[in-house]
C-alpha positions in Angstrom: 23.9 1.1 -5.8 25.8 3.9 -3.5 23.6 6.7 -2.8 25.2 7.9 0.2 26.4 10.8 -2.2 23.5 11.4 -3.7 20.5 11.3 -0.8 21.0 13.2 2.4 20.6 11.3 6.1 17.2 12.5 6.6 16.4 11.3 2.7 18.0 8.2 3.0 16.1 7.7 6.4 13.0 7.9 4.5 14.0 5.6 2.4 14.3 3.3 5.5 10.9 3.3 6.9 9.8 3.5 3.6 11.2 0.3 2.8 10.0 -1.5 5.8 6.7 -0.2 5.9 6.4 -2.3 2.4 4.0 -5.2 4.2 1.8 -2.6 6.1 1.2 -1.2 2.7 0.0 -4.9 1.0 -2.4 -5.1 4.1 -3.6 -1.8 3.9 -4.7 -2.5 0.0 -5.8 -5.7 0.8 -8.3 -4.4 3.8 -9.4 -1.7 1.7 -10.4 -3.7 -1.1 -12.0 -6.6 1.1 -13.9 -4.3 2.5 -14.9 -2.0 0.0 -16.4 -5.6 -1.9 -17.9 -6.5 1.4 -19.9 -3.1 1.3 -20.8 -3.8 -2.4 -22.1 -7.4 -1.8 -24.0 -6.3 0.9 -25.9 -3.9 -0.3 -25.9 -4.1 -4.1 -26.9 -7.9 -3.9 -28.4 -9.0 -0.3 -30.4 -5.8 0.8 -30.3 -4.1 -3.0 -30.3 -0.7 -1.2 -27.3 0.8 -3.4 -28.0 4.1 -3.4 -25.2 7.3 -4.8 -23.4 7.7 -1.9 -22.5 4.0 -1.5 -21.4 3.4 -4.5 -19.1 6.5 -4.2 -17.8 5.3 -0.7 -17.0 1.8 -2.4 -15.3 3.5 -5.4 -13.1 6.0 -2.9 -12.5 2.9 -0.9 -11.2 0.9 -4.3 -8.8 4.2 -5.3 -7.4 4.4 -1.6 -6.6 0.7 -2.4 -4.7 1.0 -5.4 -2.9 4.2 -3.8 -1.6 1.9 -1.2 -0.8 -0.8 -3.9 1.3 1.8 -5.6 3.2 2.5 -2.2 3.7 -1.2 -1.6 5.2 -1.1 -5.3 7.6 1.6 -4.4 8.8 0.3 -1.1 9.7 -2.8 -2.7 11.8 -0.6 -5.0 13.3 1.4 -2.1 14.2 -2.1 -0.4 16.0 -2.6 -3.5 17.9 0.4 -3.3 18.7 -0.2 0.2 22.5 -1.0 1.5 22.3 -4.1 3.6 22.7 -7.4 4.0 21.3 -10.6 1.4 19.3 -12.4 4.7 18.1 -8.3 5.9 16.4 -8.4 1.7 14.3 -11.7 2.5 12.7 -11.0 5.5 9.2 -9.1 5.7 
């Protein structure tokens, strides 16, 4: 797809490092969700302390998750979209 007459420079360079930034964004959801279940196990089922503002700090940590989830999504788009090379496409 040619967007070169569509996007400007500085769009299209967002699109860029966008696009690359597609395997900080898995990691980022991953950690957040790893650790948001750590802080559940932990203290809804060994210490059973799981008080209002825990839960809330595990449920902000589960939505900050998913909003990196949805970035990873739409860097893997923007790779898509990207001119460049088969062998550039495969690498992470």
């Amino acid at each position: 797809m040619n967007l070169d007459g569509i996007l400007t420079a500085q769009e299209q360079t967002f699109l860029g490092r966008a696009a690359r930034r597609r395997s900080l964004f898995l990691a980022s959801s991953l950690t957040t969700v790893v650790v948001a279940a750590t802080v559940f196990v932990y203290h809804g089922l060994i210490l059973r302390d799981m008080n209002s503002p825990r839960l809330v700090i595990v449920l902000l940590l589960l939505l900050s998750g998913r909003s990196y989830l949805r970035l990873y999504k739409s860097a893997t788009i923007f790779r898509k979209l990207q001119p460049g090379s088969a062998t550039d496409r495969g690498r992470d």
